[in-house]
C-alpha positions in Angstrom: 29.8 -3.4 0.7 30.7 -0.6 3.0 27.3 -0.4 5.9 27.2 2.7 8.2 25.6 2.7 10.9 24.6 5.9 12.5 24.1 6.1 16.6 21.4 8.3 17.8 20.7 11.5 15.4 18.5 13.4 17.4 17.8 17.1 14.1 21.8 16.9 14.4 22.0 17.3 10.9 25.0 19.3 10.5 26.8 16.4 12.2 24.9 13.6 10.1 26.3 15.3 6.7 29.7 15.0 8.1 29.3 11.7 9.5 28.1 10.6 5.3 30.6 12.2 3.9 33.0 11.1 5.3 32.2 7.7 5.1 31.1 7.3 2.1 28.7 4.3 2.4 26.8 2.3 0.0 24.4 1.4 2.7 23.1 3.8 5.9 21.3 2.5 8.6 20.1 4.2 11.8 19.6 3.0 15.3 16.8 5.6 16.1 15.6 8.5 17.9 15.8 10.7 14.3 14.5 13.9 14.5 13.5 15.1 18.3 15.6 17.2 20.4 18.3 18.7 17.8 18.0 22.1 15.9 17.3 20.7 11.7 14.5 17.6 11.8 13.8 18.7 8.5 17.7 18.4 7.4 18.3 15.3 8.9 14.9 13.6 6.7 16.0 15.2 4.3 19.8 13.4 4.2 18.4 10.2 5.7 15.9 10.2 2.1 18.8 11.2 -0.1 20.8 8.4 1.4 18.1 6.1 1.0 18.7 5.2 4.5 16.7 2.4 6.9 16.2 2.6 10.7 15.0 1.1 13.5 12.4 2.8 15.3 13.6 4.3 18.3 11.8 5.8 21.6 11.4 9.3 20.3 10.3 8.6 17.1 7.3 6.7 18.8 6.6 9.8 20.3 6.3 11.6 17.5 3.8 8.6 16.0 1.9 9.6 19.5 1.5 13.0 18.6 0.8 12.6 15.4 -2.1 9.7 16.4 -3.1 12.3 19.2 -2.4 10.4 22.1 0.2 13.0 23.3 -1.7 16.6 23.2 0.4 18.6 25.6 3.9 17.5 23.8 4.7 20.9 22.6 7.8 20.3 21.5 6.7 16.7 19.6 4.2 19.1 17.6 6.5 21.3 16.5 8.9 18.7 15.3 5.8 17.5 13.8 4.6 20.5 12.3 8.4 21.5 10.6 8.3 18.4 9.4 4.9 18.0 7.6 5.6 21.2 6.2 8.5 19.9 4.2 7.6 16.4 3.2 4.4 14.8 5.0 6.1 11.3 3.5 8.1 11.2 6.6 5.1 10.1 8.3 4.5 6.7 6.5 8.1 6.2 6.6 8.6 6.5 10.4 5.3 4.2 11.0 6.9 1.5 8.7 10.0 1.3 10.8 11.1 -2.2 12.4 12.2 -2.9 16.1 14.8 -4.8 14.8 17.1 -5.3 11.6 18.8 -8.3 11.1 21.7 -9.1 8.8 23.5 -5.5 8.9 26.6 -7.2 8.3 27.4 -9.6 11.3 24.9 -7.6 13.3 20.9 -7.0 14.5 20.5 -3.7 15.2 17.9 -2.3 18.0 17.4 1.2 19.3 17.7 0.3 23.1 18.4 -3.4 24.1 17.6 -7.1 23.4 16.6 -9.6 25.8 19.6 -11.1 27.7 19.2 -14.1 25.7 19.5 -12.3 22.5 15.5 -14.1 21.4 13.9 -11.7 19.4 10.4 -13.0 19.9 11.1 -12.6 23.8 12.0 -9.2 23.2 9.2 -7.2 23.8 8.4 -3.4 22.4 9.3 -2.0 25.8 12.4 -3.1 25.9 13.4 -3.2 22.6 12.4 0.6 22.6 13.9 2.3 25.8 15.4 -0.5 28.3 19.1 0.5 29.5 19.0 -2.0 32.7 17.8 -5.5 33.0 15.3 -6.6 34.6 14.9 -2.7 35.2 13.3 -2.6 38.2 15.8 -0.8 39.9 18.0 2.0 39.4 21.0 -0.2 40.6 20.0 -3.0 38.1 22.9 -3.6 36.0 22.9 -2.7 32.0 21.3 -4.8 29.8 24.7 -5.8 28.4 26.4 -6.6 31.6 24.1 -9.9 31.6 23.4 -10.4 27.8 24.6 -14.3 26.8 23.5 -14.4 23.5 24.6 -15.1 20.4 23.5 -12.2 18.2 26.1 -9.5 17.8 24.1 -5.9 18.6 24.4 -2.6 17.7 22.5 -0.3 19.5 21.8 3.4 20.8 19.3 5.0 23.6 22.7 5.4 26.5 24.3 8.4 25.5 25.2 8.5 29.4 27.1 5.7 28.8 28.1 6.8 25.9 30.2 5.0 22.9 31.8 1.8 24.0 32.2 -2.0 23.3 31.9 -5.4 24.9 33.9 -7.8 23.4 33.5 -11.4 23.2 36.4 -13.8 21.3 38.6 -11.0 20.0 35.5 -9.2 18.4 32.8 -6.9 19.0 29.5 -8.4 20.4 27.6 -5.4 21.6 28.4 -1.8 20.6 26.8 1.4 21.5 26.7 4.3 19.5 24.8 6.7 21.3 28.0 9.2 22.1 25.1 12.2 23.0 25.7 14.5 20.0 22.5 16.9 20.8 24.2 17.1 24.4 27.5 18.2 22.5 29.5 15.3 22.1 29.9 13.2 19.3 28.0 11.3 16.4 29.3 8.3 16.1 28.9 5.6 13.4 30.2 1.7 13.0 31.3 0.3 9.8 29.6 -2.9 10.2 31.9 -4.9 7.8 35.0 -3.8 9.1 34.2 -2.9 12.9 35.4 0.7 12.4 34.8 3.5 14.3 33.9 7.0 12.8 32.8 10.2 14.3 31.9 13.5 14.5 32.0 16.1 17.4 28.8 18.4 17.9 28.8 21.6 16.8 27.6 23.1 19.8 25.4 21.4 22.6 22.1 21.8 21.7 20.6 20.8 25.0 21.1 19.7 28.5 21.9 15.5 28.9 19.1 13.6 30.2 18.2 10.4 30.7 14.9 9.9 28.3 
C-alpha cells in the first residue's frame, strides 16, 4: 500500500498532476483547502475524482460551502470558484459537504487541515480549531504553534501554515507532526508524504499565482 498525502492544493492543478504522477499511489488523500486561490478548480476536481481521492475539509473549502448556502454574498471570488465549478460537475458539491475533520488510520497517521488539540483528543478538538488554528491557545499573535505544545500520542499530518511551510517534529527517531503546506499558489512547492514510508515528494510551482497571506 503506497498512501499519498497531498498538502494544501489550492486550483494548483498543474502541480497536483505532477505530484500523482510521480508517485504513483494506490491511495490519495488531501489535507484541504482544494480548490480556492489557484488558477484550474475545475482541473484539480477533476484529478482528485479520477484518483478517487478522500480529504479532510479544510478552511477554504468551508467557504465555498458558505457561499454556496448563501451565508457569504459579497465573496466574489468564492462565487466564481463556485460558478467554474458547477459548470463542470455540480457533484463536487455533495462531495465537499461529505468531507470529515479528521481521517484516522492513513497509515500511522490522523490527518487534519489545521491543528489538533495539544492533547491529540479528537472529541476536544473543536471545528475551529481543527479548521484554521496555527497557535495554541490563539489568543495572541506571540502564542506559540500548536505543535510546539502538542503531547499527544497521535502522529499528525496536517496543512493551513504555508508560512511555516514544510517541516517535521520528531519524536523517538520518527515523525510525529508533519506539515505539508509548502505554499504552492504562493510559488513554492506542493508537497506530499508517503505515509507508509515517511517520504518526502514535491513539486515546485509553476509560477506564483498570488501574494502569501496568512488566511
Amino acid at each position: 500500500m503506497r498512501t499519498l498525502v497531498v498538502g494544501d492544493i489550492h486550483g494548483c492543478a498543474d502541480e497536483l498532476r505532477g505530484l500523482l504522477a510521480a508517485a504513483h499511489a494506490d491511495r490519495v488523500v488531501a489535507v484541504g483547502d482544494l480548490f480556492t486561490k489557484g488558477p484550474d478548480p475545475v482541473g484539480v476536481w477533476s484529478l482528485l475524482r479520477e484518483a478517487g481521492a478522500e480529504a479532510v475539509l479544510g478552511n477554504h473549502d468551508e467557504r465555498l460551502l458558505r457561499v454556496i448556502d448563501g451565508l457569504r454574498p459579497r465573496d466574489d471570488a468564492g462565487a466564481a470558484c463556485v460558478a467554474a465549478l458547477d459548470a463542470h460537475d455540480r457533484g463536487w458539491r455533495d462531495w465537499v459537504r461529505s468531507l470529515p475533520l479528521f481521517l484516522e488510520n492513513v497509515g500511522p497517521y490522523t490527518v487534519v487541515h489545521a491543528a489538533l488539540h495539544p492533547s491529540g483528543d479528537l472529541d476536544a478538538t473543536s471545528r475551529e480549531v481543527a479548521l484554521v488554528a496555527r497557535r495554541w491557545p490563539g489568543t495572541s499573535p506571540d502564542d506559540p504553534r500548536w505543535t510546539e505544545v502538542y503531547d499527544g500520542e497521535r502522529r499528525i499530518l496536517y496543512g493551513h501554515d504555508a508560512v511555516a511551510g514544510h517541516r517535521v517534529r520528531w519524536r523517538g527517531g520518527v515523525p510525529w507532526l508533519v506539515g505539508l503546506d509548502s505554499g504552492c499558489v504562493y510559488g513554492g512547492q506542493l508537497t506530499a508524504w508517503i505515509a507508509e514510508t515517511d517520504t518526502r515528494i514535491a513539486v515546485p510551482a509553476r509560477r506564483v499565482y498570488r501574494a502569501i497571506d496568512a488566511a
